[in-house]
N, C-alpha and C positions, 0 to 999 in steps of 0.2 A: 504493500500500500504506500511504503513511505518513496517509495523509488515513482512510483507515479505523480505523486506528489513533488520529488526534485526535476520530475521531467515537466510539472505545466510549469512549476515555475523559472527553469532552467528556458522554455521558450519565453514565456511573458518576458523576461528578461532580453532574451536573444533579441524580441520584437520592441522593445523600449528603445533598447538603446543603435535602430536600427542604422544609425549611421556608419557608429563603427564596425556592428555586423558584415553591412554592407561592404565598408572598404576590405575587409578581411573576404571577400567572395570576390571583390573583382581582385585582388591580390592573386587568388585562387586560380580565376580566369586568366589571368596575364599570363602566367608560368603556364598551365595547362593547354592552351586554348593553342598557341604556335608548336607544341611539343606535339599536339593531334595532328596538326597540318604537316609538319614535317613528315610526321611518320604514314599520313596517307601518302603523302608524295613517296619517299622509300618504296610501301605497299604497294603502288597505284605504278610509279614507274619500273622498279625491279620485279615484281611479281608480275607484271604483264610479260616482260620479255622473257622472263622463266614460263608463264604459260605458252610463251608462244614458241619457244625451245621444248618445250614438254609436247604440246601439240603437234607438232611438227614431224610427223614420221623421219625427214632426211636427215634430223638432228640424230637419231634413234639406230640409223642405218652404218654399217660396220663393212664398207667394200675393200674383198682381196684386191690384192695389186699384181698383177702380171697373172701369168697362167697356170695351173699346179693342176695333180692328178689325185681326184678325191673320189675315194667309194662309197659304196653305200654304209657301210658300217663306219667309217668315220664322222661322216655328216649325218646319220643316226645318233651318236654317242654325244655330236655337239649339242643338236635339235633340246637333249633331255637337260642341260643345261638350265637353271632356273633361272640365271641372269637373259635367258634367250627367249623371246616370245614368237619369233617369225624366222622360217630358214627352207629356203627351195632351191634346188640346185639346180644351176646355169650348164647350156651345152655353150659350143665355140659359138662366137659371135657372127660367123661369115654361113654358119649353118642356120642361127637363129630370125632370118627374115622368108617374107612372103609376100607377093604379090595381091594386092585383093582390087577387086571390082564389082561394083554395084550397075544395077539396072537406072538407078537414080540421079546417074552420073556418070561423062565418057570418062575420069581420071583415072589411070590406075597408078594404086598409091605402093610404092616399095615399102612397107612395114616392117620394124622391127620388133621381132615377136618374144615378149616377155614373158618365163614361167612365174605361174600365180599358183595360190592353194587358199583354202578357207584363213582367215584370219589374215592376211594379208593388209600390213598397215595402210597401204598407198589405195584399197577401195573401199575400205571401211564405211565408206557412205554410199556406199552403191548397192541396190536392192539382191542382183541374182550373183552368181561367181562365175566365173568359166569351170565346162565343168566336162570331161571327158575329149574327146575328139573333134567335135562339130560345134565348141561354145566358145565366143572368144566375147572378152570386153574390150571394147574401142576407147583411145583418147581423144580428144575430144577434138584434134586437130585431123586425125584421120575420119572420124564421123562425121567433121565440115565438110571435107574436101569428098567424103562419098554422098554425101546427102544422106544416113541414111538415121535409125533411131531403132531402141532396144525394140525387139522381135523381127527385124529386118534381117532379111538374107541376104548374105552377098557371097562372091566367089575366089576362093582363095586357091592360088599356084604357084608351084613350082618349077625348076628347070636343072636336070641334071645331065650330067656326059659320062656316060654308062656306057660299056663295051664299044667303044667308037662311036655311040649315038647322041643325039641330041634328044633328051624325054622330057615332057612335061605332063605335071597332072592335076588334075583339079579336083577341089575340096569344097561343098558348099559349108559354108559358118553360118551358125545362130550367132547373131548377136544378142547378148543378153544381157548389156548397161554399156552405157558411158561410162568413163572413168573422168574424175572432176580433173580440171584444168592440170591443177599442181602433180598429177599424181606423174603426168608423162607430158611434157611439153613440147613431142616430135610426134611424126605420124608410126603410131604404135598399135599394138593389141597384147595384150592379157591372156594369155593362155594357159592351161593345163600341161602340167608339167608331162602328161599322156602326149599331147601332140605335139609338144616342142621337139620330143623325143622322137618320136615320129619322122618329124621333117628334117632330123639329123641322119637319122638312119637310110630316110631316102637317098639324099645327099650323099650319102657316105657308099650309097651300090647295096645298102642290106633291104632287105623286103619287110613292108608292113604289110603281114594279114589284115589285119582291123580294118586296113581301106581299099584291100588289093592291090595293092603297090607290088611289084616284082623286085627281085634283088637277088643277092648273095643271101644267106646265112649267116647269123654273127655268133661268134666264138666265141669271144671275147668278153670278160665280162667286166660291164661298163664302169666306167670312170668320167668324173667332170671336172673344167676344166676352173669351172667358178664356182661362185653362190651369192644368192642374195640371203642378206642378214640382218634382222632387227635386234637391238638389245632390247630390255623390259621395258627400261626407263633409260632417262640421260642420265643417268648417278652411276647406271650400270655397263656406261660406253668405256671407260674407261680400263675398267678391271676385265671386260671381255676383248678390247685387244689387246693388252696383257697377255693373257691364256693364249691367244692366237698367235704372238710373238715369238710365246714360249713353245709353239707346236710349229713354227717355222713359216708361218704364215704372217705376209707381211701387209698391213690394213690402214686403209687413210679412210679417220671418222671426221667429226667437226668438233671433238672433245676440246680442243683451243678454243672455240668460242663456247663452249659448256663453261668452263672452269671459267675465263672473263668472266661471265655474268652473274658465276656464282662467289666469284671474288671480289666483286662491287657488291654484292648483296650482303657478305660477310661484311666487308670492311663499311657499308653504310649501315649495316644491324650495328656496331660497334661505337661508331661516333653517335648514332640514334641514343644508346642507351647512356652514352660516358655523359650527356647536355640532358637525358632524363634523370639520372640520378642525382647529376648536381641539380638541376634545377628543384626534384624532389627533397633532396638534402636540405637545400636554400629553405625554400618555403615551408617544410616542415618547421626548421629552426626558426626559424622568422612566427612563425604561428604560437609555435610553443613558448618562444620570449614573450608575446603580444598576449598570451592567455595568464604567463603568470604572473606578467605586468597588472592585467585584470584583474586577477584573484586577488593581488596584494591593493590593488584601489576600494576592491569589496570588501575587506577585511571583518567592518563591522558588521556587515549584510551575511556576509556569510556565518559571523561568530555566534550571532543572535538566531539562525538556523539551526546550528549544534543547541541552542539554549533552547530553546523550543522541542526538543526531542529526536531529532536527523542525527541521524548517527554519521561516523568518517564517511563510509563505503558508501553512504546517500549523497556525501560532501564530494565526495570523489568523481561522484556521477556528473554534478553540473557542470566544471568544463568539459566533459567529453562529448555530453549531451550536444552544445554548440557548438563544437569542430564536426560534430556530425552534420548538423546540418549547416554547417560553412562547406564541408566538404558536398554537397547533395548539391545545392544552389551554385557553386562554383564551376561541378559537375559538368551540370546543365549550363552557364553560360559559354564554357569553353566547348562545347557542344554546338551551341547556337553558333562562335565565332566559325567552328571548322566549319562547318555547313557553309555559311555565308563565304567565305574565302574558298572552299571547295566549290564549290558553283561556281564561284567566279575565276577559278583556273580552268576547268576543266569547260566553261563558254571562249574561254579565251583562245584555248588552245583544239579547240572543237576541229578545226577546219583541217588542223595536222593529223587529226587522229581515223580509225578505221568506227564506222558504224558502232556505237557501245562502247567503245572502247573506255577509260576514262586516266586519266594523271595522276588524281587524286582519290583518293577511294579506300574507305575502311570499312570492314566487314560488324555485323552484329556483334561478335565477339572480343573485338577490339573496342566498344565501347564498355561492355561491361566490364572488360579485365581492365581500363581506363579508371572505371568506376571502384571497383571493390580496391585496387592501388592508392587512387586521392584519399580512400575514405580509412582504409589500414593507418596511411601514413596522417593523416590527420589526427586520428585517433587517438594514434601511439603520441604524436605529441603535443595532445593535450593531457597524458597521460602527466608530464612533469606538472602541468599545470596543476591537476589533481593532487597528487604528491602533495604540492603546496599546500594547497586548501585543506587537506588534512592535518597539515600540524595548527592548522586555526584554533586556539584556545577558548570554549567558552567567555572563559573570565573577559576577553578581550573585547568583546560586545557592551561587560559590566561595565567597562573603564571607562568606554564611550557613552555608556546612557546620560 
């Protein structure tokens, strides 16, 4: 009961004397209010270009260099790799294209023909996959130039020189999606790691059954000469061309620009916090002088509360009571300043940035750990305040009646 009783009069108080309440809130604000905006800006600029590194499957991609002889059980054994999320292996490159022509259009496009597989980072947004023999996905520069769009057919060839002959043969394709701009920016197709293999084997004089192709026989059992490779994450490009290094395989990622952006983020998390704690340090100390400054101007106000029946721990309560809500109202106007100064960078800077995008930007969660921080550190020092007001002697109210 008696602690309810130090908390209305703990506000009556707060609200009396609301001038200097008040200067101890925008105190509050001042130090708060530029420490949110910096650190949106931090958030808003370094965490975009980390998202947009994160997003970005070719930050993710891990290309061998030159040409090497991989089996199936080696590129098995990498696949199970938990830093590895995507891995299909590549034939020769001079084996890997195809002629295609559409009814929609006289161009016939030379296409370089990509192997794909489900999960495949660069179509992630594309509805159907290429998917055996007859399905390929188009980029989106070879779908202009055919005219044509998912469920079109078009005609895909070849040309090989087999026992002194000149042969060619033809393939009809489903198309079964576009591939978005970024994924391929030449005229390309998506294929199934089934008919890439295929169109090597023609090439090479060996026979596919599956489309009647005539050939040799192959012996031989296959090896490739590349691979495509995604790591998990960009955290994880690094320690997997390591491992690749270490297996003799030599790999050019974009881990230089990974670690940049993660080393501005470090080094701006560091200067962010060294200007928040001082500044925390500052105003805390500043708050806690200003409150025992208080306590010792109340002296009789408060002695004659002891005499009345308030016990310490009731006495204890009233400064802390009003750094609580110096810290609440404080809170909220360094709150109101980011907003206003956040709008007004991110209108200013609107015109440079991509649709959404934003400069300045802090998350729900960043205001609350804002919040539960101002109001710890308030607390704690109004805590010395407290201290004080408890060696307040009754008698000391007698002296003054």
């Amino acid at each position: 009961m008696r602690v309810f009783k130090t908390l209305k009069l703990a506000t009556r108080d707060y609200k009396h004397e609301w001038q200097m309440s008040g200067c101890f809130v925008l105190a509050l604000a001042a130090v708060l209010g530029p420490m949110l905006v910096l650190f949106g800006l931090k958030f808003g600029i370094v965490g975009g270009m980390l998202d947009q590194l994160i997003e970005d499957p070719a930050n993710r991609e891990i290309r061998p260099v030159g040409s090497g002889r991989y089996d199936r059980a080696w590129l098995g054994a990498l696949r199970q790799r938990e830093d590895v999320t995507f891995l299909v292996p590549r034939t020769r490159s001079i084996a890997a294209t195809v002629q295609l022509k559409s009814e929609s259009s006289s161009r016939i496009l030379n296409a370089e023909v990509i192997p794909s597989d489900k999960g495949d980072p660069l179509l992630r947004s594309v509805e159907a996959m290429p998917d055996g023999l007859r399905s390929v996905v188009l980029s989106q520069s070879a779908a202009s130039k055919l005219a044509v769009k998912p469920g079109d057919r078009i005609d895909g060839s070849l040309v090989r020189q087999f026992r002194g002959k000149r042969e060619r043969v033809h393939l009809e394709l489903n198309v079964a999606a576009i591939a978005p701009a970024a994924a391929f920016n030449r005229d390309g197709a998506f294929a199934d790691l089934l008919l890439v293999e295929a169109l090597e084997d023609f090439r090479d004089g060996h026979a596919v059954p599956a489309l009647d192709w005539s050939g040799d026989e192959s012996t031989q059992d296959r090896t490739y000469p590349s691979f495509r490779l995604y790591a998990r994450s960009i955290y994880d490009v690094a320690e997997l061309k390591e491992a690749l290094t270490r297996a003799g395989v030599d790999s050019r990622t974009k881990v230089g620009d990974i670690e940049l952006v993660m080393k501005m983020d470090r080094n701006l998390s560091t200067i962010y916090w060294a200007i928040a704690i001082i500044g925390l340090v500052g105003f805390s100390l500043s708050l806690g002088a200003s409150l025992w400054a208080n306590v010792d101007r109340k002296r009789k106000e408060l002695s004659v509360l002891r005499l009345v029946g308030f016990r310490t721990g009731d006495i204890v309560w009233f400064p802390m009571i009003q750094a609580f809500y110096t810290a609440i109202l404080g809170w909220a106007l360094a709150v109101g300043i980011y907003q206003g100064a956040a709008l007004a960078i991110n209108d200013m800077l609107s015109t440079q940035l991509a649709d959404g995008q934003q400069v300045c930007v802090l998350l729900t969660e960043h205001y609350v750990a804002a919040l539960v921080v101002t109001v710890v550190s308030a607390v704690l020092a109004a805590a010395l305040a407290g201290m004080r007001s408890a060696r307040i002697a009754p008698a000391e109210g007698l002296r003054e009646i």
